[in-house]
Steps between C-alpha positions, in 0.01 A plus 500: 500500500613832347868452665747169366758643792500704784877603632486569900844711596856506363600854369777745539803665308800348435803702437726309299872574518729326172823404633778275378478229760291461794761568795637831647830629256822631650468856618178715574343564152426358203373651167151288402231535199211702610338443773096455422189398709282284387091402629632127630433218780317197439133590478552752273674230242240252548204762467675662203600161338131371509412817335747523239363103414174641477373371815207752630702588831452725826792587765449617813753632739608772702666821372665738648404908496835575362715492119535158493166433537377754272764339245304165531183667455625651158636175387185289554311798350749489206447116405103482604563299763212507809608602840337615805717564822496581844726744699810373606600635856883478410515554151550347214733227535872479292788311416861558396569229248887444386512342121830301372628520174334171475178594593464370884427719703450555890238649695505716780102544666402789701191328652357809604172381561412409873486181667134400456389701301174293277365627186090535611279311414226674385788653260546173335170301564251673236791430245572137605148414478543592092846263488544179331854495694688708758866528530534610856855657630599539921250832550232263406484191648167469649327540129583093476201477754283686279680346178417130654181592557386692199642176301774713333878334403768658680889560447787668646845545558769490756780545319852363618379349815750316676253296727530743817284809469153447618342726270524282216368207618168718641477588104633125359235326671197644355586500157366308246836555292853618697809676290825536652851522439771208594741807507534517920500150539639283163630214726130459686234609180362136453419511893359826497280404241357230650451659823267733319324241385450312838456810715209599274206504183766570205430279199829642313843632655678654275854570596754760214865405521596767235717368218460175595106466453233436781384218667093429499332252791158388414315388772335264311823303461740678752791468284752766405537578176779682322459725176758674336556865440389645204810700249442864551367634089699812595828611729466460873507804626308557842313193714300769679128337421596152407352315776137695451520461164547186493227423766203686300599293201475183667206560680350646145535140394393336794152680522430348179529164655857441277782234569779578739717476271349800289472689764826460640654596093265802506641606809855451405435675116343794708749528746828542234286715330486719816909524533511705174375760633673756723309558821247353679197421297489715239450298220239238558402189220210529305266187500625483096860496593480266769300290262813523244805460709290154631505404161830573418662351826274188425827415243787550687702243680446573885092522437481205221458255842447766727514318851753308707348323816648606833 
């Protein structure tokens, strides 16, 4: 196989927008940091973390004709990072993100492209067929078939689900391995995650609950398993990237057949690491740092037992 990953779909430009809390002020202006854009959205921080781990990595996606496509083409040029695309009828997609003091932030999504639109598949296939794994996004969908039948892991993503929109579970159930966020749905997360797991072929749900850790279900024991956060190295200053950053990690670890539990700590290491940064994934870990902040969190108190059963 000359490809570890292949990334199907997930890229735009963020415009990120500091501001002191994340609700409307008195009046009809407010004075904010500069406002920047930023190549974001999630396949392009799960294509770019693989890479920066030294994972050899492909993304495909589509791109629009305009400047913020041409400013992802001159960032993946910039890092060496291999992308092919296909015209993108509406554009490139973007999103307004509004970043706290602390760090949070809050997305607004243009979804520009339109309903139905599928990435081909003669744009993906020849590439798949070179894949040890596939992280597949919405645009994608019906490369699980060819995934499945190629013999080729899969993985995705459907963020903060809240157990409604029927997109996810068309992704969730053909997934070898499922991320998402407990952020639309705290109260309900244990549910979700075992819905996933009935509904469909996941061996691992993986769920992010942001400071306070994630929660892993194996199906081979179809418990819930808490692990802890891990102490950001560095101040907090943007959570733009976390979640993908946190999701190549793990899944760096679990293609080399590791523990849970070391998965679930190179996740979390990977993911503080990510909220030092300002924007959305422009600093990525290096295979050598993640290596080094494992170590290091190995020591303190929340990783020393690393797991609480749910």
């Amino acid at each position: 196989m000359s490809l570890d990953v292949l990334v199907l779909c997930g890229v735009g430009i963020d415009t990120i927008v500091r501001v002191p809390d994340l609700k409307i002020p008195p009046g009809d202006l407010l004075h904010v940091e500069p406002v920047r854009d930023y190549v974001a959205h999630s396949g392009n921080g799960v294509a770019l973390g693989f890479h920066a781990l030294g994972l050899r990595t492909k993304f495909i996606d589509f791109l629009g004709d305009d400047a913020q496509g041409a400013q992802v083409l001159a960032r993946y040029a910039a890092v060496g990072l291999d992308f092919e695309h296909v015209p993108a009828p509406n554009g490139t997609p973007r999103s307004v993100n509004l970043v706290d003091a602390a760090g949070r932030r809050f997305s607004f999504y243009d979804g520009r492209h339109p309903a139905g639109l599928r990435l081909p598949r003669d744009a993906y296939l020849p590439a798949l067929e070179q894949a040890r794994h596939v992280h597949v996004a919405g645009r994608a969908v019906e490369a699980f078939a060819d995934a499945q039948r190629l013999g080729i892991t899969t993985s995705t993503d459907i963020h903060s689900w809240d157990g409604e929109a029927p997109w996810a579970m068309e992704l969730a159930r053909e997934a070898d391995l499922v991320f998402l966020s407990a952020e639309a749905a705290p109260h309900k997360i244990d549910d979700l995650m075992h819905t996933i797991l009935d509904a469909g072929r996941a061996s691992v749900v993986v769920a992010t609950e942001g400071a306070a850790g994630c929660r892993v279900l194996d199906r081979a024991d179809r418990r819930i398993v808490r692990f802890p956060v891990a102490t950001p190295e560095r101040p907090v200053v943007d959570s733009n990237g976390a979640g993908d950053a946190f999701s190549t990690a793990f899944m760096s670890r679990w293609f080399a057949g590791r523990p849970l539990q070391e998965c679930a700590l190179a996740g979390a290491v990977s993911g503080a690491f990510a909220c030092g940064a300002p924007g959305t994934h422009e600093e990525q870990i290096t295979a050598a740092q993640l290596d080094a902040a494992i170590a290091r969190a190995r020591g303190t108190d929340q990783w020393r037992n690393g797991r609480v059963e749910a």
